[in-house]
C-alpha positions, 0 to 999 in steps of 0.5 A, a space after each residue: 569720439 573714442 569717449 562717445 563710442 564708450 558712452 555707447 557702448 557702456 549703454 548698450 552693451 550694458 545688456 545678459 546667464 544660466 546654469 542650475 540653481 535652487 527655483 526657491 531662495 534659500 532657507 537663510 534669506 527666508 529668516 532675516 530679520 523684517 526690513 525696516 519701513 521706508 520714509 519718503 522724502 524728497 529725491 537727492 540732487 540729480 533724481 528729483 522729478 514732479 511728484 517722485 520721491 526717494 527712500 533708502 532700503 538696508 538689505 544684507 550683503 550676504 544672504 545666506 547671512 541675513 542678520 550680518 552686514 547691511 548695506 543700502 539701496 536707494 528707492 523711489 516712488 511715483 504714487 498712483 494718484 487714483 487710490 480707488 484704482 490702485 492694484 498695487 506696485 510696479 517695481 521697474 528696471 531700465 537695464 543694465 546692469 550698472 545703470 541707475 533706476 531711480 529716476 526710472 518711473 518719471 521716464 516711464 511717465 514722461 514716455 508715454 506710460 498710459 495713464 491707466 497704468 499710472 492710476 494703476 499702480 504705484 511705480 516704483 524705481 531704484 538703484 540696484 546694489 552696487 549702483 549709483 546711490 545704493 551703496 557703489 562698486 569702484 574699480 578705480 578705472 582711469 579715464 582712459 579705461 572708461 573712454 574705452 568701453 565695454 567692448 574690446 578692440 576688433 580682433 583681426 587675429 589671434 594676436 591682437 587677442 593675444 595683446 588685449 589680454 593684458 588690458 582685460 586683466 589690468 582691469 580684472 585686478 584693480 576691481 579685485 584689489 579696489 575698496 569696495 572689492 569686498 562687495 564683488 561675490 555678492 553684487 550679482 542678479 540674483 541678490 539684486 532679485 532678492 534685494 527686490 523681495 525685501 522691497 516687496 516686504 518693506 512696501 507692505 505688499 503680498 505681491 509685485 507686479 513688474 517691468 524690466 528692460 533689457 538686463 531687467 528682463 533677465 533680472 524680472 526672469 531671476 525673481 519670477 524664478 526665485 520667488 515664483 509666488 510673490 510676483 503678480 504681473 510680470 512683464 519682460 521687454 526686449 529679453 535677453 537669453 536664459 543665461 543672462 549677459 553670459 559669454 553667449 550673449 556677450 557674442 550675440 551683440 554681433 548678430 543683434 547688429 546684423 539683424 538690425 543693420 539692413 533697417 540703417 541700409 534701407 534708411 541711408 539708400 532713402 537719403 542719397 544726400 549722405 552718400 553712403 550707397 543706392 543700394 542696401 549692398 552699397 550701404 553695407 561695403 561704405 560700413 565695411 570700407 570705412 571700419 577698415 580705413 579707420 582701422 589702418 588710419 583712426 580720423 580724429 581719435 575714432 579707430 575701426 572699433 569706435 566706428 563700429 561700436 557709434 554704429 551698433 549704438 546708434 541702432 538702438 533707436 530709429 530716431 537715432 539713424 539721422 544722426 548715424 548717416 551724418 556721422 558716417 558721412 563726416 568720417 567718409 568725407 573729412 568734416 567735423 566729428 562731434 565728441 560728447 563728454 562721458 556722463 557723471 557716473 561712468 566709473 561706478 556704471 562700469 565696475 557695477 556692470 563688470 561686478 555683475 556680468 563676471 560674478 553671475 557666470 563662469 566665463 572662458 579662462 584661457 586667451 586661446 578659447 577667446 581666439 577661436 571664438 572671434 575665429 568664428 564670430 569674425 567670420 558669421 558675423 563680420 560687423 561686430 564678431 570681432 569685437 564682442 567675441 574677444 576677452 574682456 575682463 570676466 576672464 581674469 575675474 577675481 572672486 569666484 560666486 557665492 553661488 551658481 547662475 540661476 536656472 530659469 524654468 517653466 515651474 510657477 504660474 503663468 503671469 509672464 508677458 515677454 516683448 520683443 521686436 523682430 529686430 533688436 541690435 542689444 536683445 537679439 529675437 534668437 536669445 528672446 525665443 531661448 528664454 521664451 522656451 525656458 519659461 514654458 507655459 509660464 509666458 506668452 511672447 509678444 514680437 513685434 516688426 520692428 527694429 531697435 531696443 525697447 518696445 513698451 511704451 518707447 515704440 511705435 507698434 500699438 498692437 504690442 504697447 495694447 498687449 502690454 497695457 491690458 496685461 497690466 491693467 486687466 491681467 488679460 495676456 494674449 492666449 497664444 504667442 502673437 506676432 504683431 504686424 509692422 506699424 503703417 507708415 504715416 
């Protein structure tokens, strides 16, 4: 269970930075040479879908030395069917950073993207720098180190710190001293939003309207910022804060669960046939009793921090909450717990994500500023502060950035639409507003009332799926920040 609490927690905790930075690109990325044309074909092995197609981008490696070393990003394309209705493309991003966007635009078809979008636009996916087929970032991580995830170990004192400490700088240097270290300074978001600008020029559009999620909304928010006049609709959904998947919002995965927890209580008392608890107090001693018993005991390799980690995963989704009840129960009673293999990928998902999240920002140097912090996350948010607020690698990060975070700011037009539910475990509501008063009058806010990670088109709530359709396909945004009504039950 140790290596599906990894799978877990690298998807979800694959999530947010921002310190100042020029609102324009710089003069050099202004000067390089026209990218060249793209050639569609068919997707490689293991992206193909019914009509997507691939194609390959060679972009700089440094900006600020356009005409210097290339290296390549691997694009996709879900062509409009309905050329008379066509408005343009729709650049994607499924989060991260670290994951693949290749496939991303058949997702999105299969998932209920309405129809009208599809004829609207052509949908287009890709792998940012660093990931997947675009050209990768190793850190040569073991097994081992991948089956331990993104998360440290729960941290009951200073000293277990103080002990993972070395972990965190074993992997720090092998990413510094890997074959692809040469990549680190420069696979950052704000490249990867530049590395978008190049796809706009290559497709031969004055414009690009997008969509991202998760780690994608604060990418979407880097390139509304950057390039302010070459987006057209931007749509940003289940949003990290303004600083980017910084220190800030490393700790706030904690709050994110304590949000979304009571969700799980209410789901578990309805269920008694799990016996986890008849009341939402009940429910929330079984989750601290059994993250303890494993902590002292670990049950078929799961330990109190894969307990935690299954837990706060599993919330992402309603769907996923049966699945949650039955786990708990086995780990409560003794029965059988399943252990999923780690996908393929899992190393470059990794590295690209350590590559961007330590490059974008200045993390906390010292183990002692990481020992208060789970001082005091350990205490506000007890679930999971212990964990999310510990030292990982970005404290020992090699390489310092070739630049500072961008700056997120009101200055552009108004053509943001920003997603939320109340109750998002991986993008917490309370990093949404921050961002939302970043942009000013450049965004609207749309939240809805409802939990888990991802509204358009995944959730159920119609008011705010219709706010985002009509946004895209219109141009129409709802005049003021709209908070939408829970979805009836059925």
């Amino acid at each position: 269970m140790r290596r599906s609490l990894s799978l877990a927690l690298t998807a979800t905790a694959l999530a947010v930075t921002a310190l100042p930075a020029s609102a324009t690109p710089p003069p050099a990325a202004t000067t390089a040479s026209a990218p060249d044309a793209l050639r569609w074909g068919p997707c490689p092995e293991g992206a193909a879908a019914p009509r997507l197609r691939c194609s390959t981008l060679r972009v700089p490696l440094d900006y600020r030395d356009p005409d210097g070393r290339r290296i390549e990003i691997a694009v996709s394309r879900l062509a409009s069917e309905k050329p008379a209705q066509r408005r343009g493309v729709l650049l994607t991003n499924p989060g991260g950073p670290g994951g693949s966007g290749l496939v991303y635009p058949a997702v999105l078809a299969a998932s209920g993207l309405p129809q009208e979008v599809l004829d609207s636009y052509d949908i287009i996916g890709f792998d940012p720098r660093g990931v997947g087929r675009s050209t990768p970032v190793t850190c040569d991580l073991t097994q081992e180190q991948q089956w331990r995830g993104n998360f440290p170990p729960y941290a009951h004192t200073a000293a277990d710190v103080t002990r993972e400490a070395g972990n965190a700088r074993k992997i720090a240097e092998q990413c510094g001293d890997s074959r692809a270290a040469w990549m680190l300074p420069h696979t950052t978001t704000a490249n990867t939003a530049r590395d978008m600008d190049r796809l706009r020029t290559a497709l031969g559009e004055p414009k690009l309207s997008y969509l991202g999620a998760s780690y994608g909304s604060y990418l979407g928010a880097v390139y509304a910022t950057l390039f302010p006049r070459r987006g057209d609709r931007i749509v940003l959904d289940s949003n990290m804060g303004p600083g980017g998947y910084d220190v800030t919002a490393m700790r706030l995965f904690a709050r994110g669960l304590e949000d979304r927890f009571p969700d799980f209580a209410a789901f578990a008392v309805a269920h008694p046939e799990y016996g986890l608890g008849s009341t939402r107090e009940e429910v929330t001693d079984t989750y601290f009793e059994l993250a303890e018993r494993l902590d002292e005991k670990p049950y078929q390799d799961v330990d109190g921090t894969a307990f935690r980690g299954y837990t706060f995963d599993s919330l992402y989704a309603d769907a996923s909450m049966p699945r949650l009840a039955e786990f708990w129960q086995a780990v409560d009673t003794g029965g059988p717990l399943p252990l999923p293999e780690p996908p393929p990928g899992l190393e470059n998902l990794m590295a690209a994500r350590f590559a961007v999240v330590c490059g974008d920002s200045r993390w906390p140097g010292t183990v002692r500023e990481y020992q208060r912090n789970v001082a005091v996350d350990r205490h506000r948010y007890p679930m999971l502060g212990g964990s999310t607020a510990s030292i990982n690698p970005c404290a020992f990060w090699p390489r310092e950035g070739t630049e500072p975070p961008v700056r997120i700011t009101g200055r552009g037009p108004s053509n943001v639409l920003m997603l939320q539910n109340e109750r998002d475990p991986g993008t917490p509501l309370a990093g949404a507003r921050e961002l939302r008063r970043a942009f000013g009058g450049r965004a609207t806010m749309v939240t809805a009332d409802q939990g888990g990670h991802g509204v358009y088109p995944y959730g159920r709530n119609t008011c705010a799926n219709d706010a985002a359709t009509r946004f895209l396909t219109t141009g129409e945004r709802p005049a003021r920040d709209l908070a939408c009504a829970a979805r009836p039950s059925e």
